[in-house]
C-alpha positions in Angstrom: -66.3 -16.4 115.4 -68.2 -15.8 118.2 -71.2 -13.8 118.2 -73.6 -12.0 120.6 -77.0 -11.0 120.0 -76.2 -11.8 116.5 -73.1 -9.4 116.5 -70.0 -10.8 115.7 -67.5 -10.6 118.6 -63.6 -11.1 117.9 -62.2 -10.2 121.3 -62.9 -9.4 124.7 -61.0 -7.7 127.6 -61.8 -8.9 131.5 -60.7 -7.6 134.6 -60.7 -8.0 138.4 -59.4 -6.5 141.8 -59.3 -9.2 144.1 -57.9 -8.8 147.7 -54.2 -9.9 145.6 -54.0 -7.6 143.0 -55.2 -7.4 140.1 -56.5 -10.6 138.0 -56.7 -10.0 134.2 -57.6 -11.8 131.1 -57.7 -11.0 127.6 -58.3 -13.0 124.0 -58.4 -12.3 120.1 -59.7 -14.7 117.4 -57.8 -13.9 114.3 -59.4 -16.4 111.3 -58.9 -19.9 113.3 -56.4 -19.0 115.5 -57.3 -18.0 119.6 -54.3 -15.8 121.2 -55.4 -15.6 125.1 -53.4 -13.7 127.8 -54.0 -14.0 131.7 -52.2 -12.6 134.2 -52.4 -13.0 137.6 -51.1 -11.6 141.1 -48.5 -13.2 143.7 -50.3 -15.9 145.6 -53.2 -16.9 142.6 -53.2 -19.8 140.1 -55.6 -20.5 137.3 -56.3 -23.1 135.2 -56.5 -22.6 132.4 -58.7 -24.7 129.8 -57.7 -24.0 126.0 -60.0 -25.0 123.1 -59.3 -29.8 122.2 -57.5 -29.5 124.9 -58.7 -32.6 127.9 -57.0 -31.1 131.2 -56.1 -27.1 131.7 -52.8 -25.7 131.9 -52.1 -24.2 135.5 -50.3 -21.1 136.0 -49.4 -18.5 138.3 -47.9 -15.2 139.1 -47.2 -13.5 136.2 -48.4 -13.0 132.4 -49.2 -16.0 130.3 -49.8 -16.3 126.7 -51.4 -19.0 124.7 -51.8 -19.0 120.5 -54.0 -22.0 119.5 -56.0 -23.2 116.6 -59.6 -23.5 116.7 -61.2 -26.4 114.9 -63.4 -25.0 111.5 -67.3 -24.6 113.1 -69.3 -25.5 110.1 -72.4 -24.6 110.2 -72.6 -24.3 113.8 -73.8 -21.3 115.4 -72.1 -22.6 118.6 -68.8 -21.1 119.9 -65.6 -23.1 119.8 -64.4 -21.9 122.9 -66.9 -22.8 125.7 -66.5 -22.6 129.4 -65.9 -25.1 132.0 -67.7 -25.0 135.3 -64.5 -26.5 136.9 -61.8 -23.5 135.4 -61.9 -22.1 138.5 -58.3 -21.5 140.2 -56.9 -24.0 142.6 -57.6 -21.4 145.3 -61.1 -21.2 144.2 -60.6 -17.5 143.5 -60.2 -17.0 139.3 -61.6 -18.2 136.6 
C-alpha cells in the first residue's frame, strides 16, 4: 500500500479541464491487485505506464481500464507504483 505522511492511501481520484474536455484518472489498490481507469477526450492520448511493465500502453478517446498485480513490497516503505518522467501523452498534454 501506499502511504502519505505515514497514512495509508488505497486510492486516489484526479481530474483535469484541458482546452479538449475533460482528462480523468482514477486507481484502487485492493491487497496486490492495481485497478486504474483513464479517460480521455477526442483529440488526446496517453501513455500509460502500468506497474513490471517496460513500455506504456497508449490509448485514446474514450475510458480505459487496467487490473494488474503488484509485486509483494517486503519491507520496503517505497511504492510499487512509481511515476515516469516520460508518461506524458504523445501530444505532450496528459499524464
Amino acid at each position: 500500500m501506499l502511504s502519505s505522511a505515514g497514512v495509508p492511501v488505497a486510492s486516489a481520484q484526479v481530474g483535469h479541464r484541458s482546452p479538449y474536455g475533460d482528462i480523468e484518472c482514477d486507481w484502487q489498490i485492493d491487497g496486490d491487485v492495481l485497478r486504474l481507469a483513464v479517460t480521455l477526450p477526442y483529440g488526446v492520448t496517453a501513455d500509460v505506464w502500468l506497474p513490471g511493465e517496460v513500455a506504456p500502453r497508449i490509448v485514446g478517446i474514450g475510458t480505459h481500464r487496467f487490473t494488474t498485480a503488484l509485486a509483494p513490497t517486503r519491507g520496503s516503505r517505497q511504492s510499487p507504483i512509481s511515476g515516469d518522467p516520460r508518461s506524458r501523452g504523445r501530444n505532450g498534454r496528459t499524464s
